[in-house]
PAVEXBA-309086 format. One record per residue: x negated, y negated, z of N, C-alpha, C in turn. Coordinates in pm, whole numbers, padded with zeros to 5 digits, always signed. Layout:
N
XYZXYZXYZ;...
//
This chain:
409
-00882-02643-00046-00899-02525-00131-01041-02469-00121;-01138-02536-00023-01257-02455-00046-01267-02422+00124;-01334-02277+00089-01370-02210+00251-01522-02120+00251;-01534-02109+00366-01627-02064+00401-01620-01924+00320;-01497-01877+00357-01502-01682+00342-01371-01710+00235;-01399-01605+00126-01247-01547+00101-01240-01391+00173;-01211-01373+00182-01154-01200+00203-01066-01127+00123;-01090-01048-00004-00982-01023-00080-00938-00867-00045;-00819-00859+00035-00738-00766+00076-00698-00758+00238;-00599-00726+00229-00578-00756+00382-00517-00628+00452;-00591-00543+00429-00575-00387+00491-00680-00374+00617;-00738-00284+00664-00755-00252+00816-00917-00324+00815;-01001-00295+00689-01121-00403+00652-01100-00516+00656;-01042-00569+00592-01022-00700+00555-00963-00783+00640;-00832-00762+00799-00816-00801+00887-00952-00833+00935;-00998-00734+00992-01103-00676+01078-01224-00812+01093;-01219-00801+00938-01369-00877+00885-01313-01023+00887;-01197-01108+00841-01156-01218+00835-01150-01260+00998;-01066-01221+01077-01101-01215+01208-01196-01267+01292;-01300-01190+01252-01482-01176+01340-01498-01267+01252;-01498-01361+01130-01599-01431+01043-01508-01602+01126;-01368-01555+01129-01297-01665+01148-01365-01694+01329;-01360-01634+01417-01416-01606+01547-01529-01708+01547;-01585-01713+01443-01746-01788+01432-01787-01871+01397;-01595-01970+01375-01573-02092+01332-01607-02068+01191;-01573-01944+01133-01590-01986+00983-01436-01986+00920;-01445-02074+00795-01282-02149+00762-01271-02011+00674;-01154-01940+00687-01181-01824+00608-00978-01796+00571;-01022-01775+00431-00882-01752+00353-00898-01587+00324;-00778-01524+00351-00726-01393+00328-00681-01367+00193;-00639-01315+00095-00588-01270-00009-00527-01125-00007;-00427-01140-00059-00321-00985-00033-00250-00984-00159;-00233-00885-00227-00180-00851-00340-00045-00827-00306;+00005-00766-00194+00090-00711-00153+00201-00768-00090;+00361-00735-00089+00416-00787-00027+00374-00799+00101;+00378-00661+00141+00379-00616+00296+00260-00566+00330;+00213-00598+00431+00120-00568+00497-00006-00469+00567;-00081-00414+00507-00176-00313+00563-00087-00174+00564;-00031-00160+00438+00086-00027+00425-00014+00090+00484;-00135+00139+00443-00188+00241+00503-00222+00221+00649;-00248+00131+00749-00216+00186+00836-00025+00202+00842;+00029+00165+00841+00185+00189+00845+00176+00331+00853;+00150+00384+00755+00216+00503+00728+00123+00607+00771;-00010+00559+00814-00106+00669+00872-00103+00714+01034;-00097+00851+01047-00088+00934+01125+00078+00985+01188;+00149+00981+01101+00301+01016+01098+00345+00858+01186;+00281+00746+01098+00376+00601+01192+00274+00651+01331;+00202+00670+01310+00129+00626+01496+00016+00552+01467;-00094+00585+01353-00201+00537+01329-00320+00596+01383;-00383+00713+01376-00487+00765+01372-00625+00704+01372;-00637+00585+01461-00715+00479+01442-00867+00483+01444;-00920+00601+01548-01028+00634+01538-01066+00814+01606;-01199+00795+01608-01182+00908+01647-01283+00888+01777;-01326+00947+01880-01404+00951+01949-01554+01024+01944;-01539+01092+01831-01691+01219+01759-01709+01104+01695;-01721+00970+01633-01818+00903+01504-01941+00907+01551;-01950+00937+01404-02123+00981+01432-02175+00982+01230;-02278+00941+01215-02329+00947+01067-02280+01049+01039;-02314+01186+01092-02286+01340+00979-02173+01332+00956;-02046+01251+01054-01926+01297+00934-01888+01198+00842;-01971+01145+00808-01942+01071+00649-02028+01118+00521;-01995+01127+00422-02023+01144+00315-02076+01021+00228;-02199+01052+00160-02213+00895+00069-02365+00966+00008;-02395+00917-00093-02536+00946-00154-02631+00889-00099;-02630+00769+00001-02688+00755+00131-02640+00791+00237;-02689+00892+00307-02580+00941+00425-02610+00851+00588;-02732+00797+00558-02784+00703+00710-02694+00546+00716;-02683+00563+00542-02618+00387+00552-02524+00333+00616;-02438+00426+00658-02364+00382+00769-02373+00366+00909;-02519+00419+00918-02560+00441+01096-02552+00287+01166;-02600+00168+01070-02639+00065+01104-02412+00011+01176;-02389-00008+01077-02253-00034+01157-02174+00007+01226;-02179+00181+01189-02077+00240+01354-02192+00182+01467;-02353+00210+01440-02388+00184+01578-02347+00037+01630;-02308-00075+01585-02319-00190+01649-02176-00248+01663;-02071-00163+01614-01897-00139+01654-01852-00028+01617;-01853+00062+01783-01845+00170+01805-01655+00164+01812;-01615+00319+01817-01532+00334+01871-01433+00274+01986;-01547+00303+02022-01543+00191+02220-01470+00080+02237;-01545+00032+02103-01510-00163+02079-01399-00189+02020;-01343-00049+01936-01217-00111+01886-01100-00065+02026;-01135+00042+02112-01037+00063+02183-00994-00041+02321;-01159-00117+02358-01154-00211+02389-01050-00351+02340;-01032-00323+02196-00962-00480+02181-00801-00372+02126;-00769-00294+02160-00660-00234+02191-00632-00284+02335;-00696-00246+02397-00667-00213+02559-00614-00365+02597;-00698-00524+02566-00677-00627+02542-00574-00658+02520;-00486-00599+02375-00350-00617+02359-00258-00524+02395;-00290-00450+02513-00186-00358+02623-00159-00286+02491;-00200-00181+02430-00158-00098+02319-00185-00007+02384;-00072+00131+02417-00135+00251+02521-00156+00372+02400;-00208+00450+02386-00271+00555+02305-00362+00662+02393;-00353+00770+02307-00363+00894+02347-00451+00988+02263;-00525+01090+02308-00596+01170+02219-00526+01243+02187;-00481+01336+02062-00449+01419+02027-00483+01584+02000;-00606+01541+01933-00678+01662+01925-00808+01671+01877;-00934+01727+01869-01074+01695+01811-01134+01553+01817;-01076+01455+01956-01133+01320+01938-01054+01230+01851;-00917+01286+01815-00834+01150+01746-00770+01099+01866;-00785+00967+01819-00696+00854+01906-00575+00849+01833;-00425+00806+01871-00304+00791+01838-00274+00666+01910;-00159+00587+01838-00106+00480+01944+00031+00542+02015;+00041+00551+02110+00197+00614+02197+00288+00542+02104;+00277+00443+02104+00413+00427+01972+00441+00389+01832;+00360+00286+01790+00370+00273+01643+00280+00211+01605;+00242+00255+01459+00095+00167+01432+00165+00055+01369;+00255-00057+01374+00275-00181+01354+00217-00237+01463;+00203-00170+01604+00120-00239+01667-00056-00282+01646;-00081-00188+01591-00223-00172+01541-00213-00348+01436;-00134-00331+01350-00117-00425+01217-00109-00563+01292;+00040-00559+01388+00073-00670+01417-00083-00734+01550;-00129-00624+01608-00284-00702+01675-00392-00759+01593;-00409-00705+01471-00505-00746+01344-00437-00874+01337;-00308-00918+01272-00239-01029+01205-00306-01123+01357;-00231-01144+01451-00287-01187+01516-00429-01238+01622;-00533-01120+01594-00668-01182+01550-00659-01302+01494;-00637-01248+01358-00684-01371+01251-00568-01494+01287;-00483-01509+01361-00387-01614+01330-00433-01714+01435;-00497-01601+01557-00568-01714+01652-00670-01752+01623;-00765-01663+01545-00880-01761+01529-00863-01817+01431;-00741-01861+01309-00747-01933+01229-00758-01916+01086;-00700-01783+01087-00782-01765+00902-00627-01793+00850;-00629-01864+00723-00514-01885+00663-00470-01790+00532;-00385-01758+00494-00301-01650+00412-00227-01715+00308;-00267-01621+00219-00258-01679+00066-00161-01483+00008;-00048-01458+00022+00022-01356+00046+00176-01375+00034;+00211-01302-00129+00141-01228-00196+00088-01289-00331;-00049-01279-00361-00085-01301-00435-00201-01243-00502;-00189-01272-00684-00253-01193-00793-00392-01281-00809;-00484-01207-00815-00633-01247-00835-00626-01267-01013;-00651-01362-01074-00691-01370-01202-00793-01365-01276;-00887-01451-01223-01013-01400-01217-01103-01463-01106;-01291-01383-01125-01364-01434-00996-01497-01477-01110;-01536-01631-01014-01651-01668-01099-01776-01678-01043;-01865-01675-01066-01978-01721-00979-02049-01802-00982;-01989-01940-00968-02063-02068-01040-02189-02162-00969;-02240-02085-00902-02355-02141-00833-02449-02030-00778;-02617-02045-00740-02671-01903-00677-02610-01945-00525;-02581-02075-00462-02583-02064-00318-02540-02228-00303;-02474-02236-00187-02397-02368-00152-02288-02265-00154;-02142-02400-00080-02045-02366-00035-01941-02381-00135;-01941-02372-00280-01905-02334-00393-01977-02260-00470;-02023-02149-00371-02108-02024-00434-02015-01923-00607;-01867-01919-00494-01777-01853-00630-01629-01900-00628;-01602-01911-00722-01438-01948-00786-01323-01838-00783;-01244-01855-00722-01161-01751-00718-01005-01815-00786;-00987-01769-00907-00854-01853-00967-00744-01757-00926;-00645-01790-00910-00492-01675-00836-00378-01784-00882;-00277-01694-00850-00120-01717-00924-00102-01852-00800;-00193-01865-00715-00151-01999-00609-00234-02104-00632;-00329-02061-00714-00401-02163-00728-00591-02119-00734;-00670-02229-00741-00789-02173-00768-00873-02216-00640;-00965-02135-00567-01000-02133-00392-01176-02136-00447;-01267-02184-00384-01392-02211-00376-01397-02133-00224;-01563-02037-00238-01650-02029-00139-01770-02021-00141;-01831-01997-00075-01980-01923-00002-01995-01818+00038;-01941-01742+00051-01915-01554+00109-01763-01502+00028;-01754-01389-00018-01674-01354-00117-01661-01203-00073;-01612-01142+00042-01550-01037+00072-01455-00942-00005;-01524-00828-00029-01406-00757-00147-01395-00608-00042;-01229-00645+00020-01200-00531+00107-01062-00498+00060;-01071-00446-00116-00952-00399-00160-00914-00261-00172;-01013-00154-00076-00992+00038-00110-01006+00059-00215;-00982+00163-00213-01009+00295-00299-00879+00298-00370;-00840+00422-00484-00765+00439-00538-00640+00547-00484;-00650+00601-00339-00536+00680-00309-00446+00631-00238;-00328+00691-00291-00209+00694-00271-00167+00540-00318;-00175+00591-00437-00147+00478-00550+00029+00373-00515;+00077+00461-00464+00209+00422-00474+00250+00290-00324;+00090+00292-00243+00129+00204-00167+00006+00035-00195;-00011+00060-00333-00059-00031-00442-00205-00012-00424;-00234+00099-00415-00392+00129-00444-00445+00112-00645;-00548+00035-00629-00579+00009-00761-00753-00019-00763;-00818-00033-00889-00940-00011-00886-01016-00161-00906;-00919-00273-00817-00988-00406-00822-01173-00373-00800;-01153-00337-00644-01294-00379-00584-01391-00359-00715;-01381-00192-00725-01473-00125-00864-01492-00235-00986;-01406-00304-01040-01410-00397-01141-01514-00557-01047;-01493-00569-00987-01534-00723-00910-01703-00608-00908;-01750-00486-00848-01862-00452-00874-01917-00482-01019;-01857-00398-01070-01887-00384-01217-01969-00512-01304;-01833-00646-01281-01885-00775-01326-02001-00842-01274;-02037-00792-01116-02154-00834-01111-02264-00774-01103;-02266-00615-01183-02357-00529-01229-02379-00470-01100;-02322-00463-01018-02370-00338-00906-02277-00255-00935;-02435-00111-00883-02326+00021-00926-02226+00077-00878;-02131+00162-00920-02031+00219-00855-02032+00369-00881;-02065+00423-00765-02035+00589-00771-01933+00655-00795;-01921+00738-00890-01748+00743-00962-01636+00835-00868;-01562+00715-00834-01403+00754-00725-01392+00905-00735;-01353+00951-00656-01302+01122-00684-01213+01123-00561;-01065+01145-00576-00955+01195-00440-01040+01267-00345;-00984+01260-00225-01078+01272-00084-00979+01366+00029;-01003+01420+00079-00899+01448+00190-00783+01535+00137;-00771+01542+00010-00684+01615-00049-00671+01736-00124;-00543+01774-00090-00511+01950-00132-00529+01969-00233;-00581+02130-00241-00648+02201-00387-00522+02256-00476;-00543+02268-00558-00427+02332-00631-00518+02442-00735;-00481+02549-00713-00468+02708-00701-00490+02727-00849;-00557+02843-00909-00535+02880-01041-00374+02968-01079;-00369+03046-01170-00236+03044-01159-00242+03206-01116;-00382+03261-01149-00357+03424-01114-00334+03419-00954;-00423+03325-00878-00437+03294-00749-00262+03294-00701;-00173+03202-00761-00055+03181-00760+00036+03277-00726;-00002+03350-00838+00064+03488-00904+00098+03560-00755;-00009+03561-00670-00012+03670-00532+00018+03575-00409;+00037+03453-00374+00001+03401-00258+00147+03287-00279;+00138+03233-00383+00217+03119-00437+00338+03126-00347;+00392+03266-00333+00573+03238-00288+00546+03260-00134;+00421+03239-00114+00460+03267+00085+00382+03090+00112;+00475+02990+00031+00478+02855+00074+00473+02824+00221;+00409+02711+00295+00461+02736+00409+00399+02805+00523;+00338+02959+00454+00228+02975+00526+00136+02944+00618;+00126+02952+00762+00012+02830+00799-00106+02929+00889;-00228+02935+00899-00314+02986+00964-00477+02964+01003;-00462+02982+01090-00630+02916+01161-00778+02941+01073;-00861+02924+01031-00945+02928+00949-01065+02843+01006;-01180+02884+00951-01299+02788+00925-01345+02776+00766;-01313+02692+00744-01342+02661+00546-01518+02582+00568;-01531+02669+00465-01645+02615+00403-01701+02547+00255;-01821+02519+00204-01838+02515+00096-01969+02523+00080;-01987+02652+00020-02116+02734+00035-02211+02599-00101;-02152+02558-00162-02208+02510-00318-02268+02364-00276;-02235+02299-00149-02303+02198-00095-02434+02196-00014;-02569+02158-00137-02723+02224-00089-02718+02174+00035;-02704+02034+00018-02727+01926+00142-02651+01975+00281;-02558+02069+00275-02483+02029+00424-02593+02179+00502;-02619+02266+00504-02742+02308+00588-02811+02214+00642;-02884+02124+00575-03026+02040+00608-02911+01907+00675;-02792+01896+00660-02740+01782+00760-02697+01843+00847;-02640+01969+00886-02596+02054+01001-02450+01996+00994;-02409+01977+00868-02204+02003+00831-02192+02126+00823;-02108+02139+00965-02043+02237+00994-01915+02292+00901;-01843+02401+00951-01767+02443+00882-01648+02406+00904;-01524+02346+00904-01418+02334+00942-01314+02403+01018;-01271+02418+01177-01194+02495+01193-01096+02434+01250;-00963+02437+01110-00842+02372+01162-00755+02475+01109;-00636+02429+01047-00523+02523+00991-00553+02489+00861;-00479+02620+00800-00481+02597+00643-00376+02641+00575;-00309+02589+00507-00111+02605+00437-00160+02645+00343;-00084+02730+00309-00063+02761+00147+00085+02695+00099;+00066+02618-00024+00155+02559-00046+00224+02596-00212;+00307+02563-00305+00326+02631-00398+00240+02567-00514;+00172+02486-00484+00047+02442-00602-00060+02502-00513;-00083+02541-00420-00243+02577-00355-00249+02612-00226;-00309+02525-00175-00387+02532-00069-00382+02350+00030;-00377+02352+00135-00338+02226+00191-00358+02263+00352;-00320+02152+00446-00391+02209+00594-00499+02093+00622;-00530+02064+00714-00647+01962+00790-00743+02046+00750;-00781+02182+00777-00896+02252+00683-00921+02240+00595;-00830+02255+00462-00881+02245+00331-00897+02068+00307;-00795+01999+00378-00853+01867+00341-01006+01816+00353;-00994+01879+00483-01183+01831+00541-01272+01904+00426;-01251+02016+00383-01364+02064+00267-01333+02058+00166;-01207+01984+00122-01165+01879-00039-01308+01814-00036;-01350+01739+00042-01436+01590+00000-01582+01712-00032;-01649+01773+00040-01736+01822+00023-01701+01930-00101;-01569+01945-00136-01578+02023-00299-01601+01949-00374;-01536+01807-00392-01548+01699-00482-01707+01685-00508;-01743+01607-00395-01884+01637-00353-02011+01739-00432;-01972+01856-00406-02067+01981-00508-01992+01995-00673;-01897+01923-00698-01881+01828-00843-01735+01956-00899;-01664+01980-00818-01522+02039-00860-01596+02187-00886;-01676+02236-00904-01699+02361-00995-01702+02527-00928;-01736+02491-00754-01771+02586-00706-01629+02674-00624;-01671+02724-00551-01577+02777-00453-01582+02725-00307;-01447+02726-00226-01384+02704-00089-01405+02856-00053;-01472+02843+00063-01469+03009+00187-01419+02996+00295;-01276+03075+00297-01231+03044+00439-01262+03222+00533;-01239+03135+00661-01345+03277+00734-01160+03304+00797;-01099+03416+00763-00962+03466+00822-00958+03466+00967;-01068+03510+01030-01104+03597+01148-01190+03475+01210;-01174+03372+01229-01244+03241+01317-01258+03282+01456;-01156+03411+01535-01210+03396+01651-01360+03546+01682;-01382+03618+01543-01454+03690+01574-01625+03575+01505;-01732+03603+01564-01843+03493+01534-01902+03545+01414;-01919+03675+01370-01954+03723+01248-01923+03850+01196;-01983+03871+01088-01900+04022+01022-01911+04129+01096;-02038+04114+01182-02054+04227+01271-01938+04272+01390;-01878+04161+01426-01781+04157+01479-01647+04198+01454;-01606+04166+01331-01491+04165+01285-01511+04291+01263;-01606+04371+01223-01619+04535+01191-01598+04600+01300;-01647+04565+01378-01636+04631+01542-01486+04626+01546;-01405+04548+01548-01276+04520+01575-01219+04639+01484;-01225+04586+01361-01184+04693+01274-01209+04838+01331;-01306+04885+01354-01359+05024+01390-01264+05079+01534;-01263+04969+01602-01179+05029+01745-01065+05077+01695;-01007+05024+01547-00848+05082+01525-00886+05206+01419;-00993+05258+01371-01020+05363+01302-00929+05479+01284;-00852+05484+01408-00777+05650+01441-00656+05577+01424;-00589+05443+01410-00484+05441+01442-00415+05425+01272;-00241+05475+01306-00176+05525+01199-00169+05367+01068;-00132+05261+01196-00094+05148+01116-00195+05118+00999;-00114+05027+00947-00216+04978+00804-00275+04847+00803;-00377+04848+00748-00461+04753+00746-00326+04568+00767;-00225+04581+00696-00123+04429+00730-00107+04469+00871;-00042+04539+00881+00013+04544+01044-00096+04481+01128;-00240+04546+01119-00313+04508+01191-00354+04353+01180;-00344+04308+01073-00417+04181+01059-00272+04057+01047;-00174+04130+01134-00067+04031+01167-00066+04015+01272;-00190+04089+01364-00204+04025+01511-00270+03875+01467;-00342+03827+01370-00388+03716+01364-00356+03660+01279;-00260+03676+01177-00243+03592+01006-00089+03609+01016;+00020+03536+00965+00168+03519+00950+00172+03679+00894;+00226+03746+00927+00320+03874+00851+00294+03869+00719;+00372+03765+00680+00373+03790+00522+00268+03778+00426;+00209+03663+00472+00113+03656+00448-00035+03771+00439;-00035+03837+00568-00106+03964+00592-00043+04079+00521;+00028+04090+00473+00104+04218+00381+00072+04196+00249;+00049+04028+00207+00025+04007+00081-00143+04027+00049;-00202+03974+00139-00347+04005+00128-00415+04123+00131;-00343+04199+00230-00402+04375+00201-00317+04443+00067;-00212+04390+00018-00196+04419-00123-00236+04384-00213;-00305+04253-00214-00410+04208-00315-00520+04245-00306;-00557+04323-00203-00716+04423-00197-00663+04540-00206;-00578+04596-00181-00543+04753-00237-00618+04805-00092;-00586+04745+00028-00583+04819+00180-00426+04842+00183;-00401+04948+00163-00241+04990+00162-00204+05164+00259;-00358+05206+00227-00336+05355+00303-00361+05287+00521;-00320+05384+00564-00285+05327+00706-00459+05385+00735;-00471+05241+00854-00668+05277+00917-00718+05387+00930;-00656+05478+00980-00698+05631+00958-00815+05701+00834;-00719+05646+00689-00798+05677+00655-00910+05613+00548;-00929+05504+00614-01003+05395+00566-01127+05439+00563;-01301+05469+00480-01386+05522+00476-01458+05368+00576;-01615+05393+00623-01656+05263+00686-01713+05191+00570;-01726+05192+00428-01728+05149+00319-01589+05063+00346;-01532+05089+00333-01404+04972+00292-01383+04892+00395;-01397+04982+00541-01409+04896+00668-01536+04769+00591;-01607+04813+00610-01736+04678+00573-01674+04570+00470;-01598+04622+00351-01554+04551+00278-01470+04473+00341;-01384+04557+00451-01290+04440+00473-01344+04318+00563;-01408+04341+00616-01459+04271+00742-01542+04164+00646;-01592+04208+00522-01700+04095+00432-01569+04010+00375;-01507+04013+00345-01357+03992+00283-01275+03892+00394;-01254+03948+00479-01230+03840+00582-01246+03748+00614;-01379+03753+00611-01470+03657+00678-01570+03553+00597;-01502+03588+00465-01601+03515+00367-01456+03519+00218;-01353+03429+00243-01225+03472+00168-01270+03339+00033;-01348+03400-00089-01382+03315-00163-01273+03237-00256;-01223+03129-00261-01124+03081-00341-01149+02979-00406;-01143+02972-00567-01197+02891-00733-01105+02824-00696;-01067+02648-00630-00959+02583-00715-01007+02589-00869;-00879+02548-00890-00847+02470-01037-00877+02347-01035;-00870+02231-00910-00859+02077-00924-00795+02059-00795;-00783+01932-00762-00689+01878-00697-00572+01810-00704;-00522+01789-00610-00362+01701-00651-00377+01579-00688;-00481+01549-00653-00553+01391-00701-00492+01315-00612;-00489+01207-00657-00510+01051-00567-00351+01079-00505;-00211+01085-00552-00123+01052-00483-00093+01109-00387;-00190+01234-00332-00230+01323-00248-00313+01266-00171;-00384+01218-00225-00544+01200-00159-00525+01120+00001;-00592+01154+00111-00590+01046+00227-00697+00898+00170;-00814+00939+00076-00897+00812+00115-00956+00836-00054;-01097+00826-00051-01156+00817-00177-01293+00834-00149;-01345+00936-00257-01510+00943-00224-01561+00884-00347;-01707+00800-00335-01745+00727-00415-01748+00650-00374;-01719+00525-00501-01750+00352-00468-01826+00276-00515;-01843+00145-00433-01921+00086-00430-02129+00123-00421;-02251+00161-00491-02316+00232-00420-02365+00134-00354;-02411+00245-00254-02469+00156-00061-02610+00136-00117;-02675+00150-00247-02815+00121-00238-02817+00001-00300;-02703-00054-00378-02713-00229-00391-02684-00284-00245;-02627-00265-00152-02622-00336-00057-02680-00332+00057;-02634-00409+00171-02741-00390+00298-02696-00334+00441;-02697-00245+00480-02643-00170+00551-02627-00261+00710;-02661-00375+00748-02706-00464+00855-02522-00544+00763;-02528-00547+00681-02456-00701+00657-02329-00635+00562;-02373-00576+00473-02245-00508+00351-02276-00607+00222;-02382-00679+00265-02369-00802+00182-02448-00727+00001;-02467-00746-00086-02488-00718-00198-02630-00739-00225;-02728-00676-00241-02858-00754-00248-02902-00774-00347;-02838-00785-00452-02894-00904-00575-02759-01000-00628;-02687-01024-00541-02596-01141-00567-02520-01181-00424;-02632-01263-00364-02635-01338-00205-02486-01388-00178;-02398-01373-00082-02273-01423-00081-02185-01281-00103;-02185-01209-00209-02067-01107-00188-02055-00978-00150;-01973-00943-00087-01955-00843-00008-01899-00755+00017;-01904-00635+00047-01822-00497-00006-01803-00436+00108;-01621-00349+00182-01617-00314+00325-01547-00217+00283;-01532-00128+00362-01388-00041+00353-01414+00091+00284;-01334+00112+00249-01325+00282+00145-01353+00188+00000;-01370+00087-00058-01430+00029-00165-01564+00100-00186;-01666+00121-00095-01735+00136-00054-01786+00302-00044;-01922+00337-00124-01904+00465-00112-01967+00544+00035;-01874+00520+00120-01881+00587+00266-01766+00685+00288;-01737+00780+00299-01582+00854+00314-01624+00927+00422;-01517+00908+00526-01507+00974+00672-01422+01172+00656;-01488+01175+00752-01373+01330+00799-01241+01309+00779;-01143+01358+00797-01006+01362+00868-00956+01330+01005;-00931+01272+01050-00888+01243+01200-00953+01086+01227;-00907+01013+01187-00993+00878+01251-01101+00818+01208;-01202+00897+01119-01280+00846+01086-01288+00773+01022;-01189+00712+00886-01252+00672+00797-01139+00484+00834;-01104+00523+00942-01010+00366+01029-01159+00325+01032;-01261+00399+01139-01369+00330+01191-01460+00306+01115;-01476+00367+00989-01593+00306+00905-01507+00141+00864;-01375+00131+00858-01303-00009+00805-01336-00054+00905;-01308-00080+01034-01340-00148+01147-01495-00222+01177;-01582-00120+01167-01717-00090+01191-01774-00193+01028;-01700-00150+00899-01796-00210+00816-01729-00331+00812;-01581-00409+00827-01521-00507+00840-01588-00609+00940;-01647-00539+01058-01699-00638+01172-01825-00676+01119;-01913-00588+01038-02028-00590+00983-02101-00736+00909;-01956-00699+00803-01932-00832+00662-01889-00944+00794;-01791-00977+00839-01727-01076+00973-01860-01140+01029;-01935-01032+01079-02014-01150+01143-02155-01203+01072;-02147-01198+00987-02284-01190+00860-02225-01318+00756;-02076-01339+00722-02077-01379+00594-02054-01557+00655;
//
């Protein structure tokens, strides 16, 4: 009953890290709440697993330390996890913007983790309920007490790789945050990540019934001081309108940075992504000056129909270009290209891809994950206040901070 490591959770961190610690001849016990196994990868990237991305890089994570993660993507890169893919003949493919996919199912991803740890030895204590955690020594190899529905486990390193709170329904809960709490390190308060806005209701009123909707955009969020001076770019993916809001790989990517500037401000999506600025989009506009059509017609060469009929009726562009003054031309082209939209909130967590917040990175040590005023325990994963982009990133901060804790504890 006593080991070197516990590891409490056994999701894409917590493999990762039990694994590399077990690798190093350390005796290391797993803990899983769960029946089944690492459900978020399962179900991430439509069953393929979106495992990393090939762009990691510090700027696309978010955290009130934004360098603290430099130390572990740099020393397990991308590279290294596709490397111990390639190892277990797993074939995968890029998709798009630097995501990796597996060609067939991310149980392969799961079932290569399980097996890590089974060859180098870590033993599984699954499924089982944590009751409580003690800390009955500063150091030795009954550093802390871990009592569970199997029984009560002694270590020396005390790994807490239990996530964040989204998508509650595949047993996301706010262990890690509590195991901080008790031993007085801070926690930056959780906020849904990655997830769709939901609309005020006047917003509704005009946009709401063209569900479904889908169109190219660059979203922004003008209300975030910091992303100038980090050079966070603007997002250019698709963006849905859905019948609570707004949704799309666009608005997800500038969910975290709304959360981020604290719910209050506005999302700017630019309509016109392939013209580079207003000056442009005016020019465009101006070449159709003489012509009969109306401002929708025209702007259904680039936006769904319906969608473009609804938006020049919610600006009252209804008379045909002709006789549009270059006053309203300017308006439209500022309008376009700068489409300001107030959520209300978000859909929250059962929406959410990940979680911003956490654990904060200034109790711990960016070399190790380890805690620096209580030697032995350790914090990985989306627990952790690090939150990735959309597409892969936030697999590789689990990978990257899992190998981190692994070879340290």
């Amino acid at each position: 009953m006593d080991f070197d490591v516990i590891v409490v959770g056994a999701g894409a961190a917590g493999m990762m890290c039990a694994a590399v610690a077990a690798q190093r001849r350390r005796r290391v016990l797993l803990i899983e709440h769960s029946e089944r196994l690492a459900e978020k990868i399962r179900i991430s990237g439509g069953g393929r697993c979106n495992f990393t991305n090939l762009h990691c890089r510090p700027e696309a994570y978010l955290s009130r330390n934004p360098h603290f993660c430099r130390s572990a993507l740099s020393r397990y890169a991308p590279r290294d996890f596709i490397a111990l893919l390639e190892r277990h003949d797993i074939r995968y493919h890029e998709k798009t913007l630097g995501q990796l996919f597996c060609d067939d199912s991310a149980e392969q991803i799961i079932t290569m983790l399980k097996s890590e740890c089974d060859l180098a030895g870590v033993r599984w204590a699954m499924p089982v309920s944590i009751e409580r955690i003690e800390r009955v020594s500063e150091a030795g190899p009954g550093r802390f007490a871990v009592a569970t529905t199997q029984g009560k486990f002694h270590c020396a390193s005390l790994i807490v790789a239990s996530g964040g709170l989204s998508i509650p329904k595949i047993g996301a809960t706010p262990f890690g945050y509590r195991i901080a709490e008790q031993f007085a390190i801070p926690v930056v308060p959780p906020k849904p990540a990655l997830v769709p806005l939901a609309a005020a209701a006047e917003w509704l009123a005009q946009f709401g019934e063209l569900s479904g909707a889908s169109f190219d955009v660059i979203a922004t969020c003008p209300d975030v001081a910091a992303a100038p001076r980090r050079g966070v770019p603007g997002f250019r993916e698709a963006a849905l309108i859905t019948h609570r809001g707004l949704s799309g790989p666009a608005i997800l990517q500038i969910s975290s940075y709304w959360q981020q500037a604290g719910g209050r401000g506005a999302v700017v999506l630019d309509l016109l992504p392939g013209f580079a600025g207003d000056a442009d989009a005016l020019a465009w506009l101006k070449l159709h000056r003489q012509d009969r059509q109306t401002p929708a017609t025209l702007l259904a060469e680039f936006l769904p129909r319906r969608f473009a009929e609804a938006f020049a009726q919610a600006h009252g562009w209804n008379r045909p270009m002709a006789e549009l003054s270059n006053a309203t031309l300017e308006e439209m082209a500022g309008v376009l290209k700068h489409w300001a939209i107030k959520p209300s909130g978000t859909l929250g967590y059962v929406k959410a891809e990940v979680t911003l917040g956490g654990v904060d990175t200034a109790a711990l040590s960016q070399q190790s994950m380890e805690a620096r005023q209580v030697p032995g325990l350790y914090f990985v994963g989306e627990v952790v206040d690090v939150t990735g982009w959309l597409g892969g990133y936030n697999f590789q901060w689990a990978w990257s901070s899992g190998h981190a804790a692994g070879m340290a504890a």
